[in-house]
N, CA, C and O atoms as a GROMACS GRO file, in nm:
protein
  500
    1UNK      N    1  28.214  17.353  11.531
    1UNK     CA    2  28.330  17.342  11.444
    1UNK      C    3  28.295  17.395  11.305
    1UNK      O    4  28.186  17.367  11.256
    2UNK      N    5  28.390  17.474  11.236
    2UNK     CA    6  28.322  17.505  11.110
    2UNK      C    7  28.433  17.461  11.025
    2UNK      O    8  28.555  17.442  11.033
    3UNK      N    9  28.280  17.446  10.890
    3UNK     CA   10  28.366  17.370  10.757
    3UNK      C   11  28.364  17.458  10.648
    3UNK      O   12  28.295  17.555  10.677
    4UNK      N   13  28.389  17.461  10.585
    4UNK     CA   14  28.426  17.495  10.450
    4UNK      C   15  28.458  17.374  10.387
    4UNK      O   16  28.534  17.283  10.419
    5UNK      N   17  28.353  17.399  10.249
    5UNK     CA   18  28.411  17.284  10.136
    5UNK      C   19  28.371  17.332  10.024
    5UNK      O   20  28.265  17.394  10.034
    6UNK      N   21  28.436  17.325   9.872
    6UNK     CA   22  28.382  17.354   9.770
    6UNK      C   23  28.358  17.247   9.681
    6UNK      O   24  28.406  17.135   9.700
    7UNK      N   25  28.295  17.271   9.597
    7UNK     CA   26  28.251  17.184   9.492
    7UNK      C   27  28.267  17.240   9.378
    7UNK      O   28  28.304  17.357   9.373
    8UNK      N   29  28.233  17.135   9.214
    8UNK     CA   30  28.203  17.204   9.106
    8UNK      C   31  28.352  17.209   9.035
    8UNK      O   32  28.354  17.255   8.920
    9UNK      N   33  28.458  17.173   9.084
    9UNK     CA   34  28.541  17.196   9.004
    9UNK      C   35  28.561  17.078   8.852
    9UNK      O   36  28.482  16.986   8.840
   10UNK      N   37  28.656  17.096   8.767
   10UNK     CA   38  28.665  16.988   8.688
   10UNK      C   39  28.728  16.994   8.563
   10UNK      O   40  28.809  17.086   8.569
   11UNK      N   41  28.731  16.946   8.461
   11UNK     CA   42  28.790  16.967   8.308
   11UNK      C   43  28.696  17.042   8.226
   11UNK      O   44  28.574  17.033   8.234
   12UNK      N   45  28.762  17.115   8.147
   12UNK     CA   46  28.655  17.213   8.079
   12UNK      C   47  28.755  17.272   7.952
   12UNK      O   48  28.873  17.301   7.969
   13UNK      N   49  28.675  17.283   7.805
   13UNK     CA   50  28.741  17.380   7.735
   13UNK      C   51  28.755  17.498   7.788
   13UNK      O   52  28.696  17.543   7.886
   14UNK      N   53  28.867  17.570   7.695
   14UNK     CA   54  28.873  17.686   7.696
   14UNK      C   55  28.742  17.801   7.621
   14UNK      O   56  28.707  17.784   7.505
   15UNK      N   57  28.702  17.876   7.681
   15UNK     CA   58  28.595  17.961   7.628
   15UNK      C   59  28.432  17.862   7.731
   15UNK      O   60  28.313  17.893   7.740
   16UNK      N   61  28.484  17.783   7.769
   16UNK     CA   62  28.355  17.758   7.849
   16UNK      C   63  28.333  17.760   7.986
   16UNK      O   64  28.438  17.783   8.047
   17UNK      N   65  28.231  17.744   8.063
   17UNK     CA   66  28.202  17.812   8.152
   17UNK      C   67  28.222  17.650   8.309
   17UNK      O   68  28.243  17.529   8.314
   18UNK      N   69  28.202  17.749   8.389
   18UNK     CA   70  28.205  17.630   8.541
   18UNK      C   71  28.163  17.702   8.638
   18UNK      O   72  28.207  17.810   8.676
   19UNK      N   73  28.041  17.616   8.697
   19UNK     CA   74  27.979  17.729   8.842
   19UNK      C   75  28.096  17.668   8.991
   19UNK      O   76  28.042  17.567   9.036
   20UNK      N   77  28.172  17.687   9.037
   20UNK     CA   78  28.204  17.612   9.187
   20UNK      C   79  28.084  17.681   9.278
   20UNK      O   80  28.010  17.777   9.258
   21UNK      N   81  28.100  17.578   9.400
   21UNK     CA   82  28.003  17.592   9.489
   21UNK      C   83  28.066  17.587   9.660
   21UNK      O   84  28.072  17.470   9.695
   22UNK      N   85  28.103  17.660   9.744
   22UNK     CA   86  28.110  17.679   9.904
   22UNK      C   87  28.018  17.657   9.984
   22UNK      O   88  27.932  17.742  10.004
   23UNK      N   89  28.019  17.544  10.042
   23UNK     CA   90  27.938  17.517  10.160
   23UNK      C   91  27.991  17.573  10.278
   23UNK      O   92  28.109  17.544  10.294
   24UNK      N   93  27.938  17.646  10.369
   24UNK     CA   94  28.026  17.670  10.492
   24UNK      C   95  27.931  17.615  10.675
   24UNK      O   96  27.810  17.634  10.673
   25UNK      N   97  27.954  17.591  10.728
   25UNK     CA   98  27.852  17.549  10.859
   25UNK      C   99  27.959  17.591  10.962
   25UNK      O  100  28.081  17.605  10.949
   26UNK      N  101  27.868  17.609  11.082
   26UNK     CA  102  27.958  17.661  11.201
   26UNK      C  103  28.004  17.767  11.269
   26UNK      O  104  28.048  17.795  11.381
   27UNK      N  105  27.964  17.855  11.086
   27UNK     CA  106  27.991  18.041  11.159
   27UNK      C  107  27.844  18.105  11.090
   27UNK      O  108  27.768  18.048  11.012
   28UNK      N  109  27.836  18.222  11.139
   28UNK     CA  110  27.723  18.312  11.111
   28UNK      C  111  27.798  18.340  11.004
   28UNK      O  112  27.897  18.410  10.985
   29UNK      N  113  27.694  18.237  10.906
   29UNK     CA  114  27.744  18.268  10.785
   29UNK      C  115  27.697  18.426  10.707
   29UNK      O  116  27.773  18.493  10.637
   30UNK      N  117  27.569  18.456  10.737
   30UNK     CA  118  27.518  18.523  10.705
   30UNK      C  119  27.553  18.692  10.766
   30UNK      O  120  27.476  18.787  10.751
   31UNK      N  121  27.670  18.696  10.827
   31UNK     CA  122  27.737  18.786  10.880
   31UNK      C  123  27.864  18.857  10.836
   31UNK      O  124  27.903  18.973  10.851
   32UNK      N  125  27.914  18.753  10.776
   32UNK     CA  126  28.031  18.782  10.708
   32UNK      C  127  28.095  18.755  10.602
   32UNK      O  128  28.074  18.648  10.546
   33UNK      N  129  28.184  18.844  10.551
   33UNK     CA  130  28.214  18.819  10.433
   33UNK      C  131  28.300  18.690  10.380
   33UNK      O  132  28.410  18.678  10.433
   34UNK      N  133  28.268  18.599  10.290
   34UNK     CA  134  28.349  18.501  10.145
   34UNK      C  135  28.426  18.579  10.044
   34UNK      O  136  28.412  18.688   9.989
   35UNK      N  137  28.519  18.474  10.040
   35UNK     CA  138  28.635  18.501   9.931
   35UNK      C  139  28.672  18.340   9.892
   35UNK      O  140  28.679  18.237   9.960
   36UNK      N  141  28.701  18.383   9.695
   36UNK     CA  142  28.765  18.238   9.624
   36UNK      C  143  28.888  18.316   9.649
   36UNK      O  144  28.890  18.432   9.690
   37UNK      N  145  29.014  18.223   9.617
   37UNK     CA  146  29.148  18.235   9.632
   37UNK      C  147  29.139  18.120   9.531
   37UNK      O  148  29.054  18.031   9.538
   38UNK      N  149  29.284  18.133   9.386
   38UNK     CA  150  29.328  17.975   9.353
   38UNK      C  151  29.470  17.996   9.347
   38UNK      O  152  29.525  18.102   9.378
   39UNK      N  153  29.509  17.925   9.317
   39UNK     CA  154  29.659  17.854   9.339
   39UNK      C  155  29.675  17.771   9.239
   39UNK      O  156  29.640  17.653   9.234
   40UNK      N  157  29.763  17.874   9.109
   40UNK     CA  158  29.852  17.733   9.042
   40UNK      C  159  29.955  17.658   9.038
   40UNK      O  160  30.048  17.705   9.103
   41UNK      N  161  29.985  17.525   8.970
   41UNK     CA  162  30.146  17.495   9.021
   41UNK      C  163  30.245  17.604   9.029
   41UNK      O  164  30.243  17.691   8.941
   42UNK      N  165  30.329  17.609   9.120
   42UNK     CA  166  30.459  17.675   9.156
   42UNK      C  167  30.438  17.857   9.176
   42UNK      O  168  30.521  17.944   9.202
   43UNK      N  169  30.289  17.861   9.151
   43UNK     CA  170  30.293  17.987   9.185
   43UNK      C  171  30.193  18.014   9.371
   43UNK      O  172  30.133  17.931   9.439
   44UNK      N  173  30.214  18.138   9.391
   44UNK     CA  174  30.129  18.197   9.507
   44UNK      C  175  30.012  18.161   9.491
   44UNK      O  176  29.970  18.121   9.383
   45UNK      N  177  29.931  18.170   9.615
   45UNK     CA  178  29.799  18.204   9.632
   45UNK      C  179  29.768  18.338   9.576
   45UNK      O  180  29.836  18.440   9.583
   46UNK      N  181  29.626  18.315   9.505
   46UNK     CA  182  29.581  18.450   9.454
   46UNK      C  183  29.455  18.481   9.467
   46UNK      O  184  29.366  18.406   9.427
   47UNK      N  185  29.433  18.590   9.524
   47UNK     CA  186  29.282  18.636   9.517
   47UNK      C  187  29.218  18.655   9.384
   47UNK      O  188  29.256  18.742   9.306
   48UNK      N  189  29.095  18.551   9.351
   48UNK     CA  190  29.016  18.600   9.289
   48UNK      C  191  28.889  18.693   9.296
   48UNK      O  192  28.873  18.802   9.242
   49UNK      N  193  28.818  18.634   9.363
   49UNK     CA  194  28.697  18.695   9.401
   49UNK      C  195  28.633  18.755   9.570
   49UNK      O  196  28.705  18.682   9.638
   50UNK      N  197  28.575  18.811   9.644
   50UNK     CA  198  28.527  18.823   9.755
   50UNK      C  199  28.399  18.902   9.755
   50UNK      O  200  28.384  18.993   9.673
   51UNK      N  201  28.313  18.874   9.838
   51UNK     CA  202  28.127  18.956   9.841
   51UNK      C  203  28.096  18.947   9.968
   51UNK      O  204  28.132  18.851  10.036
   52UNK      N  205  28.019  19.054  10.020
   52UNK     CA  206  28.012  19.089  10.177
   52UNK      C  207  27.870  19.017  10.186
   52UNK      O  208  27.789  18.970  10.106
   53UNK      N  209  27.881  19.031  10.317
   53UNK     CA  210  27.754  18.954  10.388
   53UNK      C  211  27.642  18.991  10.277
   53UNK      O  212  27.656  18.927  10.172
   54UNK      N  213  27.551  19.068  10.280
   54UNK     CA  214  27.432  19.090  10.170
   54UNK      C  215  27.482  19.072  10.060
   54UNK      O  216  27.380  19.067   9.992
   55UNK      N  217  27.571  19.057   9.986
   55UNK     CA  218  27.602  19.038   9.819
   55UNK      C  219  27.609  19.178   9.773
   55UNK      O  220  27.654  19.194   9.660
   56UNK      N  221  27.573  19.282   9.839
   56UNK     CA  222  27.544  19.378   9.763
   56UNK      C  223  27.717  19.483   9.713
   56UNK      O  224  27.730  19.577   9.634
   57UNK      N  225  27.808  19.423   9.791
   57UNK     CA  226  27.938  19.424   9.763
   57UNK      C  227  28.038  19.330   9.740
   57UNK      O  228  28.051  19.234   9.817
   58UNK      N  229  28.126  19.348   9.620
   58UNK     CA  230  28.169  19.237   9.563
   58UNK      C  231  28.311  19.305   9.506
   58UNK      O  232  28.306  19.401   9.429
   59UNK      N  233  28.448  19.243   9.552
   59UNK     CA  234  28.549  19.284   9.486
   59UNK      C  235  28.592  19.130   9.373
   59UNK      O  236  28.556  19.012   9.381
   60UNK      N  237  28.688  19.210   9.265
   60UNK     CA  238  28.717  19.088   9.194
   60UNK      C  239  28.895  19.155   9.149
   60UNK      O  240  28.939  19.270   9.142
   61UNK      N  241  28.956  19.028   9.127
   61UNK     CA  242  29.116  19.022   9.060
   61UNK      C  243  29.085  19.082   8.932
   61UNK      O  244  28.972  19.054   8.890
   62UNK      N  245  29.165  19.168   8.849
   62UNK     CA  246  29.167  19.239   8.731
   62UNK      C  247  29.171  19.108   8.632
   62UNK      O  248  29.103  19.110   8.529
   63UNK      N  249  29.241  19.011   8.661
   63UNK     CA  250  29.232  18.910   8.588
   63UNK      C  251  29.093  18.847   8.540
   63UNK      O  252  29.072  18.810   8.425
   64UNK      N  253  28.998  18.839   8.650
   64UNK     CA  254  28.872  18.806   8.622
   64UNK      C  255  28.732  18.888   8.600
   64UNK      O  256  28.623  18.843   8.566
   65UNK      N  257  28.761  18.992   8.623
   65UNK     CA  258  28.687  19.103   8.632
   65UNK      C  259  28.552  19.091   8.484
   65UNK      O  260  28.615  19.108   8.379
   66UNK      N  261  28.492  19.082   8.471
   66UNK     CA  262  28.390  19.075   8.365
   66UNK      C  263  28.340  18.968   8.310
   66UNK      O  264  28.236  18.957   8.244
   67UNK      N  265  28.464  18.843   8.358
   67UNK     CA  266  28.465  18.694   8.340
   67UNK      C  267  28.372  18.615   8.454
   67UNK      O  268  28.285  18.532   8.425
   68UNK      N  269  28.399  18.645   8.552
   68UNK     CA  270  28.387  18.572   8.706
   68UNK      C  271  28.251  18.654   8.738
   68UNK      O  272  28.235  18.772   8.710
   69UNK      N  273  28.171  18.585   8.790
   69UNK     CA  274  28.049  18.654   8.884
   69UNK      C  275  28.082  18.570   9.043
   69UNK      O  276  28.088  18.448   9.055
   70UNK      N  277  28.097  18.657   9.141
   70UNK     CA  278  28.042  18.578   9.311
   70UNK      C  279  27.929  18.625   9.336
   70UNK      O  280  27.891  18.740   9.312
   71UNK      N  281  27.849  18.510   9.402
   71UNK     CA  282  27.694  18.539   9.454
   71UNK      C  283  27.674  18.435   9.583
   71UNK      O  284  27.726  18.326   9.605
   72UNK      N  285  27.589  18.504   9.651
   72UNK     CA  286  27.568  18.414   9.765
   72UNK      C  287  27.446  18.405   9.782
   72UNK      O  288  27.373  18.482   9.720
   73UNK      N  289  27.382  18.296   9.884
   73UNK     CA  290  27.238  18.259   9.928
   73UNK      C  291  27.285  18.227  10.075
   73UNK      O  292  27.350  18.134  10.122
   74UNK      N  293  27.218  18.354  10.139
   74UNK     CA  294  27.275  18.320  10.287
   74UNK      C  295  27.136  18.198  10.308
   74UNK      O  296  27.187  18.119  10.388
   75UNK      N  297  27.061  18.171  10.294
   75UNK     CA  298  26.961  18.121  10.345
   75UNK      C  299  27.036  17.963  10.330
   75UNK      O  300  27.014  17.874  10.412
   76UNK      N  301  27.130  17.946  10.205
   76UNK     CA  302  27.159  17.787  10.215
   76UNK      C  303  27.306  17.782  10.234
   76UNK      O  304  27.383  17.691  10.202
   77UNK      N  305  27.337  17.911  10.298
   77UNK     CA  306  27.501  17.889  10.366
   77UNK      C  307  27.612  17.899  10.221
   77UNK      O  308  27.705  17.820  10.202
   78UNK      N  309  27.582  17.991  10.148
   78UNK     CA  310  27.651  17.887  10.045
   78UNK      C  311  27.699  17.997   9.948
   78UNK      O  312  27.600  18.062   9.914
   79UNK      N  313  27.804  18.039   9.894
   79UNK     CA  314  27.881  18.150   9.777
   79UNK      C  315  27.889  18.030   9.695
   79UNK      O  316  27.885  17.912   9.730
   80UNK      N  317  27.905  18.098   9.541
   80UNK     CA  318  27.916  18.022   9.430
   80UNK      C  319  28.018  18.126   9.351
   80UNK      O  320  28.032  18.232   9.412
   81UNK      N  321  28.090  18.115   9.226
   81UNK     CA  322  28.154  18.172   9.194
   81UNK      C  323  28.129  18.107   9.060
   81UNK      O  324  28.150  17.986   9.048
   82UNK      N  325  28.071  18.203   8.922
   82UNK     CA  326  28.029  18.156   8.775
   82UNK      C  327  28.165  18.202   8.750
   82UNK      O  328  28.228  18.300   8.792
   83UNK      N  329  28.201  18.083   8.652
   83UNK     CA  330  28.319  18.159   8.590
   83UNK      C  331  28.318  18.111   8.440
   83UNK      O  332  28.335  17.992   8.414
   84UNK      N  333  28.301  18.186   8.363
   84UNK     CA  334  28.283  18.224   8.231
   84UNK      C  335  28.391  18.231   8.122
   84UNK      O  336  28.505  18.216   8.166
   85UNK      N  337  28.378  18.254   7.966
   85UNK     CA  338  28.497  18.266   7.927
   85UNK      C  339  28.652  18.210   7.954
   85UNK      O  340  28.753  18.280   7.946
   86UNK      N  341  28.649  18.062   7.989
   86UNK     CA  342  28.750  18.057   8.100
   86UNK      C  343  28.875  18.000   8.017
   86UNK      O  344  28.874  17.896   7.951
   87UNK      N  345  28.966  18.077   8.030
   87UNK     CA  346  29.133  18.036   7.991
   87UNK      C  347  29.179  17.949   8.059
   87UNK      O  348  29.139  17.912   8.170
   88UNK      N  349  29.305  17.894   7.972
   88UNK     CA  350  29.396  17.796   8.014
   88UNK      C  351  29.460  17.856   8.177
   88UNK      O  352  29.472  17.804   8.288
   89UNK      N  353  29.492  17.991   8.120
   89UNK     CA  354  29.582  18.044   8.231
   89UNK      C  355  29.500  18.057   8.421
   89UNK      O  356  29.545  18.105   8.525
   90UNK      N  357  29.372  17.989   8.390
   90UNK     CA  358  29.210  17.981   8.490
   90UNK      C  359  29.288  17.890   8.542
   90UNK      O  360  29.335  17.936   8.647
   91UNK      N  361  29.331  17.770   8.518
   91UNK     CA  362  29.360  17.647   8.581
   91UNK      C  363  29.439  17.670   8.685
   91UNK      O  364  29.542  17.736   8.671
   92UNK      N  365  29.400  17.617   8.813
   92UNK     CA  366  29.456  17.613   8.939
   92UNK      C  367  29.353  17.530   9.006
   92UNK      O  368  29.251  17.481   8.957
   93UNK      N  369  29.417  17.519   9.177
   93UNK     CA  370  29.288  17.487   9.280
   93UNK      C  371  29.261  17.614   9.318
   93UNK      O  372  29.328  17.708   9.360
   94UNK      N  373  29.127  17.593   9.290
   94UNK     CA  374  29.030  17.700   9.399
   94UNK      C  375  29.025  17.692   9.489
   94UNK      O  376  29.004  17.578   9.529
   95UNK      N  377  29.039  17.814   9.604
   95UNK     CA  378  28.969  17.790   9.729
   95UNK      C  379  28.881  17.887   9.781
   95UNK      O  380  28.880  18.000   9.733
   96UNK      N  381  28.786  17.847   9.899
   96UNK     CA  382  28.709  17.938   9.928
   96UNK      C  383  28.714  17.944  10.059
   96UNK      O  384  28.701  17.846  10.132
   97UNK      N  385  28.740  18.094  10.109
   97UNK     CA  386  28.742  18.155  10.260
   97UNK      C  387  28.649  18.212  10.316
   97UNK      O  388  28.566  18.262  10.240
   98UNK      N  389  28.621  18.228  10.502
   98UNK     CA  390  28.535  18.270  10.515
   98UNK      C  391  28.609  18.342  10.617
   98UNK      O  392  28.725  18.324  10.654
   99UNK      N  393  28.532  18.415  10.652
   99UNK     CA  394  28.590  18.525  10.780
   99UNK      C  395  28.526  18.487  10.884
   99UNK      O  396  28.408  18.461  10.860
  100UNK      N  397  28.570  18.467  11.034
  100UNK     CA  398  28.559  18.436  11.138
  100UNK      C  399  28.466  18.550  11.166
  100UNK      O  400  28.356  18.517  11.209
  101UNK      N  401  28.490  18.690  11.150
  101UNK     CA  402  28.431  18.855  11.192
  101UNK      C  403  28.483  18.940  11.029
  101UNK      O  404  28.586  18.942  10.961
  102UNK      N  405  28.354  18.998  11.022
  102UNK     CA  406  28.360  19.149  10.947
  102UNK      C  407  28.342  19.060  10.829
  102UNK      O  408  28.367  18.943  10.802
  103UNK      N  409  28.262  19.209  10.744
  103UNK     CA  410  28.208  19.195  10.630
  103UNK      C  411  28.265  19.252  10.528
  103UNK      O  412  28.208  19.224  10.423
  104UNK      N  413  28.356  19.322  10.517
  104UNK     CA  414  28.459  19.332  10.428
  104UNK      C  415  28.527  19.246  10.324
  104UNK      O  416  28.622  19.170  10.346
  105UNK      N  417  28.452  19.272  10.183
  105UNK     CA  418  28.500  19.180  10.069
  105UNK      C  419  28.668  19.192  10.055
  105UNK      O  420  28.718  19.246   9.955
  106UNK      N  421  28.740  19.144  10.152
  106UNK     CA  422  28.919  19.194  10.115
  106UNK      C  423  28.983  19.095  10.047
  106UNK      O  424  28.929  18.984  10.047
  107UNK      N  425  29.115  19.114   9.974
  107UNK     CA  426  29.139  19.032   9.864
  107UNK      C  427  29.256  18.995   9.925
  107UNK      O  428  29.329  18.923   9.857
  108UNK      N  429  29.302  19.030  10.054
  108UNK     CA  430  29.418  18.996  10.151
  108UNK      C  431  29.363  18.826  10.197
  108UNK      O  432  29.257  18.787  10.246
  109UNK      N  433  29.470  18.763  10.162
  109UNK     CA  434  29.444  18.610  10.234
  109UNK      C  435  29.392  18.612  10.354
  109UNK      O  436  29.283  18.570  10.394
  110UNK      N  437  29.531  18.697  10.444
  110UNK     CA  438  29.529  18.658  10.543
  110UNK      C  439  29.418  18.727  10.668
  110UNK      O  440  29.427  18.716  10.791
  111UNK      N  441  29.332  18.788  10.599
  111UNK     CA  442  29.226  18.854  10.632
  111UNK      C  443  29.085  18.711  10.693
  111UNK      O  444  29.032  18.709  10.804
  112UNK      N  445  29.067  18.643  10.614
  112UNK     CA  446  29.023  18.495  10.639
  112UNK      C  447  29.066  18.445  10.688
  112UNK      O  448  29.189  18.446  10.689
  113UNK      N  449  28.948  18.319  10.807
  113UNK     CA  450  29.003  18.242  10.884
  113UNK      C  451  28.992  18.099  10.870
  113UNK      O  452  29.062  18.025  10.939
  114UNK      N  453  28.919  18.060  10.794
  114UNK     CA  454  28.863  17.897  10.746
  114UNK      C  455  28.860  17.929  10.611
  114UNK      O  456  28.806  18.019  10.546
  115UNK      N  457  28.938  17.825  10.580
  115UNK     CA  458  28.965  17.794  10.393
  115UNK      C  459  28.905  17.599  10.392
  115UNK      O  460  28.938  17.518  10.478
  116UNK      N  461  28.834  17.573  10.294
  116UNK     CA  462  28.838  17.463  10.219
  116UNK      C  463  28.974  17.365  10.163
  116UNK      O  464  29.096  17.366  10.170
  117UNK      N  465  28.900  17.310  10.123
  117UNK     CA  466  29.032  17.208  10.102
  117UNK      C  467  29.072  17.244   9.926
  117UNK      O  468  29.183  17.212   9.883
  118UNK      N  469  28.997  17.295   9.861
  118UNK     CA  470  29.026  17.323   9.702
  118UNK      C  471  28.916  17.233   9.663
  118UNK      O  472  28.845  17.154   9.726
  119UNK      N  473  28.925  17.278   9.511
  119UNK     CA  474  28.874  17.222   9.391
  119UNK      C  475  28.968  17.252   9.293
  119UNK      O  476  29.026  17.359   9.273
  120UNK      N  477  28.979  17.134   9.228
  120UNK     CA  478  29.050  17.143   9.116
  120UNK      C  479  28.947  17.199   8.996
  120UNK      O  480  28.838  17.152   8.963
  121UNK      N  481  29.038  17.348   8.926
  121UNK     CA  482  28.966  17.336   8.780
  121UNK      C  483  29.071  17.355   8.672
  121UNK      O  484  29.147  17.452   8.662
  122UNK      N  485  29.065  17.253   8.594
  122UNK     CA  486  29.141  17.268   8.448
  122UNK      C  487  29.113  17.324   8.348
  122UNK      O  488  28.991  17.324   8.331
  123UNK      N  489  29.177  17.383   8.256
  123UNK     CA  490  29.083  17.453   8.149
  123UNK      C  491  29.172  17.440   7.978
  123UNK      O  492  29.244  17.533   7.941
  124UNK      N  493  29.155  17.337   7.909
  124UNK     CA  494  29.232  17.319   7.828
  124UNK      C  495  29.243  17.410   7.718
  124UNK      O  496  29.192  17.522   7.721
  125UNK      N  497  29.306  17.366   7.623
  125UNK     CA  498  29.317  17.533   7.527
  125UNK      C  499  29.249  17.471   7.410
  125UNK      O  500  29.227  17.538   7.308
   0.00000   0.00000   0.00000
């Protein structure tokens, strides 16, 4: 059975930083590609971040682009997502996806097959 869960979310000024953390068990993790997605009130799901199996490819939302780092450690199952500089307009739940097959960092939801339950991050002004 596989899980997905993230961690790390929480209250934070604006201009400061928050690592979240994806645990995943159950799939070859080390095969395929992670993606964050967040979601604020009343709006869509949105791709933020995604990085292929080796890390050595990494797409990001224009929104976060220079702000956000994704990195992974296949050895402990696990993507993290630094997020830096972080605005009010940051605040949503995070989530983090994994792909059932293929290593393709895609910023399409529905490309992923196991999502987490969220993390909340706030980011006051």
């Amino acid at each position: 059975q596989v899980h997905v869960e993230e961690s790390g979310g929480g209250l934070v000024q604006a201009g400061c930083s928050l690592k979240l953390s994806c645990a995943a068990s159950g799939l070859s993790f080390s095969s395929n590609a992670m993606g964050w997605f967040r979601q604020a009130p009343g709006k869509e799901r949105e791709f933020v971040a995604a990085i292929n199996w080796s890390g050595r490819s990494t797409n990001y939302a224009d929104s976060v682009r220079g702000r956000f780092t994704i990195s992974r450690d296949n050895a402990k199952n696990t993507v993290y997502l630094q997020m830096n500089s972080l605005k009010p307009e940051d605040t949503a739940i995070y989530y983090c996806a994994a792909k059932r097959y293929g290593e393709y960092p895609s910023a399409v939801p529905r490309s992923y097959d196991y999502w987490g339950q969220g993390t909340q991050v706030t980011v006051s002004s």
